[in-house]
N, C-alpha and C positions, 0 to 999 in steps of 0.2 A: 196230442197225437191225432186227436178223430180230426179236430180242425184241421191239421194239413192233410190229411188224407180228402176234404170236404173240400179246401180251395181246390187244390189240386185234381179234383173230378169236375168240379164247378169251372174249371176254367177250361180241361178237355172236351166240356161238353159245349161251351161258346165256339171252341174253335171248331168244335164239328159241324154247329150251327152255320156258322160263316162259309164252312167249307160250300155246304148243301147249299146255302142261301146263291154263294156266287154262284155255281153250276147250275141250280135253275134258272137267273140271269142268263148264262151264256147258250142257256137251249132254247130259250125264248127267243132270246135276240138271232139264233142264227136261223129257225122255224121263219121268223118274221123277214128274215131277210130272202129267205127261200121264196116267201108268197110274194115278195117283191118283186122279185124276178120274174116268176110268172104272171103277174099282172101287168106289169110292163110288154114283157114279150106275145102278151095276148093285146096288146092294146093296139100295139104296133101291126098288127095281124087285122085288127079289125078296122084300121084306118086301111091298110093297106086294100081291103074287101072292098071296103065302102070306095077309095078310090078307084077303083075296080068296076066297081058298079056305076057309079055317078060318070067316068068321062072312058073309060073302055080299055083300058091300061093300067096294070101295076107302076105304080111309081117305080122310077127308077132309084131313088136314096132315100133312107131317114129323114136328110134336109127337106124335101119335097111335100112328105107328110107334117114337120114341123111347121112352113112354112102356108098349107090349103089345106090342112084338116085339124090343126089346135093340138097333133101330140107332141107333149112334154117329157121329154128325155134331159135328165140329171146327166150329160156329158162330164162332168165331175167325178160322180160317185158310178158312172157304168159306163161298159164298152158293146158297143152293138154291132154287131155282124148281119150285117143287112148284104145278103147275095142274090143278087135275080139274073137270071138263065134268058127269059125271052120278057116282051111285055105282058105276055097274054099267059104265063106260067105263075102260079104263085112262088113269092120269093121265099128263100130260108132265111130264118131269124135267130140269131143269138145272143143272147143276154150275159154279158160279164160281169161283177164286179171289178173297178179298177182296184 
């Protein structure tokens, strides 16, 4: 009798194990995908400065900065909302996951 009482605690406590284990997985992964986003969205900002600086105008699209200033945007894996109002205004920036 003690033995089933023992598997049967022994096997509730793996499964609480697994339970904890995934959920630290899923808060990690979603923490790390937050800093993604904003390292991205600040990258894009700072290309956008620098183009700003360097020739006197915000770029008008992402393309512009991908293409004369080296940023890398995962079109894949994100959606960006690149909006600009004048050349000489900074643009608003947003960062999606797709």
């Amino acid at each position: 009798m003690k033995k089933n009482k023992f598997k049967i605690l022994t096997v509730i406590l793996i499964i609480l194990f697994l339970f904890y284990f995934y959920n630290s997985v899923e808060n990690i992964q979603l923490s790390s995908e937050a800093e993604r986003f904003e390292i991205l969205s600040n990258a894009i900002k700072h290309s956008a400065v620098q183009c700003y600086a360097i020739e006197g105008f915000y770029p008008p699209n992402i393309e512009y900065l991908e293409q004369n200033y080296g940023l890398v945007v995962d079109h894949d894996k994100y959606v960006v909302s690149y909006s600009i109002f004048a050349s000489n205004i900074m643009p608003t920036v947003d960062v999606y996951f797709k």
